[in-house]
C-alpha positions in Angstrom: 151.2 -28.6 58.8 149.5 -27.5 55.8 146.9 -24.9 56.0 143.6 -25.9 56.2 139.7 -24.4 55.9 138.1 -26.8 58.1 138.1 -30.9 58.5 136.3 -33.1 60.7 137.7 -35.7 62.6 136.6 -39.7 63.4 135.7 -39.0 66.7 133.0 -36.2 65.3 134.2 -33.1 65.8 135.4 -30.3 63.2 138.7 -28.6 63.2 138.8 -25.3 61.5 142.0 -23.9 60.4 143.7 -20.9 59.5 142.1 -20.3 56.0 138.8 -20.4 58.2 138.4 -17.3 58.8 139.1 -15.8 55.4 135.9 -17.0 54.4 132.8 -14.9 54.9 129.9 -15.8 57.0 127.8 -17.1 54.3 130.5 -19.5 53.5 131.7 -20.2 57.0 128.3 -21.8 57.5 128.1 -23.7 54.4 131.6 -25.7 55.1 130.3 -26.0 58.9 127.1 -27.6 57.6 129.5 -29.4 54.4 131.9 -31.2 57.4 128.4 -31.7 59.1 127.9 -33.7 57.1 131.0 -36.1 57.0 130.4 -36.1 60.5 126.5 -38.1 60.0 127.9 -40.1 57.3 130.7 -41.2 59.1 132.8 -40.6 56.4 136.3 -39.9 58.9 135.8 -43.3 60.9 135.3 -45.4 57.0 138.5 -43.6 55.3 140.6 -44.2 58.9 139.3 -48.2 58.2 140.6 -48.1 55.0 143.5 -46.9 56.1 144.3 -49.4 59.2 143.0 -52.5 57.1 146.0 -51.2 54.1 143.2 -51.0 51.8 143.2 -47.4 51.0 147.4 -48.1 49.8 146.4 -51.2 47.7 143.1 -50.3 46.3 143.9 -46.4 45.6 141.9 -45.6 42.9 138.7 -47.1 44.8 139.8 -45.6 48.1 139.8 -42.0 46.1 136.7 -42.7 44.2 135.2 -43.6 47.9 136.0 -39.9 48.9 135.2 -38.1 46.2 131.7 -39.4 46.4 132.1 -38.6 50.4 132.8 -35.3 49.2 129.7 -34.7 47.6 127.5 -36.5 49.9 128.5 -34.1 52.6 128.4 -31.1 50.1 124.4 -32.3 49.1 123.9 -32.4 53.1 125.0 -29.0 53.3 122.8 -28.0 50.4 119.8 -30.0 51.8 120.8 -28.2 55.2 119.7 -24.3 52.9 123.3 -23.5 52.3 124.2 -24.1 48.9 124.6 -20.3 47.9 127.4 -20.3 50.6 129.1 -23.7 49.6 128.9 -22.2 45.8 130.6 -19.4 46.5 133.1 -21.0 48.6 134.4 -23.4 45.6 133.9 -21.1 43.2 136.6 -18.3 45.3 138.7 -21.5 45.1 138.7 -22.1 41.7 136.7 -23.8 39.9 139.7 -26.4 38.4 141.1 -27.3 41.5 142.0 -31.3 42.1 143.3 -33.4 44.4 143.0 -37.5 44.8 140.2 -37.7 46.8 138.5 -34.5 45.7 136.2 -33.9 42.7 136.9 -30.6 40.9 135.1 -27.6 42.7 133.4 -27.5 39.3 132.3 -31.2 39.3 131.2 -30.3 42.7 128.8 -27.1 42.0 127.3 -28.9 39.0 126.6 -31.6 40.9 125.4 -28.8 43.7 123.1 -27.0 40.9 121.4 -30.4 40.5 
């Protein structure tokens, strides 16, 4: 399996992995409060739909589009929940051009943090 920071699941609870606990505490907090987020948006239970109903293998592009903007919807609740210094040092350790379907760029993201 791929290493992992942290992920949380449809059943609402949060997995951390390995990478975890690299992080510092600052940033530990801010992607609890990030998958937190995903968890009170549901975010897990709508991509696993999309996934049962073949959806997210015939409409790719919307299926990625649909998680990025997960993505930062859980990242605003983690900056609504006070940790946006954390999360922005967090993405900005990871570089700030990393991308993946599904993901915005971790710059896309702290702009988009920054408001």
């Amino acid at each position: 399996m791929k290493p992992f920071v942290a992920r949380s699941t449809p059943w609402g609870t949060i997995q951390t992995g390995a990478l975890f606990d690299r992080l510092t505490p600052l940033e530990q907090q801010a992607v609890i409060a990030h998958e937190e987020g995903h968890i009170r948006f549901h975010h897990a239970r709508t991509r696993f739909r999309w996934i049962l109903t073949g959806k997210a293998f015939f409409q790719a592009e919307r299926f990625y589009a649909l998680c990025e903007e997960q993505e930062m919807e859980a990242d605003r609740y983690a900056a609504w929940q006070g940790h946006a210094a954390g999360l922005i040092t967090f993405l900005f350790r990871q570089g700030l051009h990393v991308k993946s379907d599904g993901y915005p760029t971790h710059k896309q993201r702290i702009e988009a943090i920054h408001g």
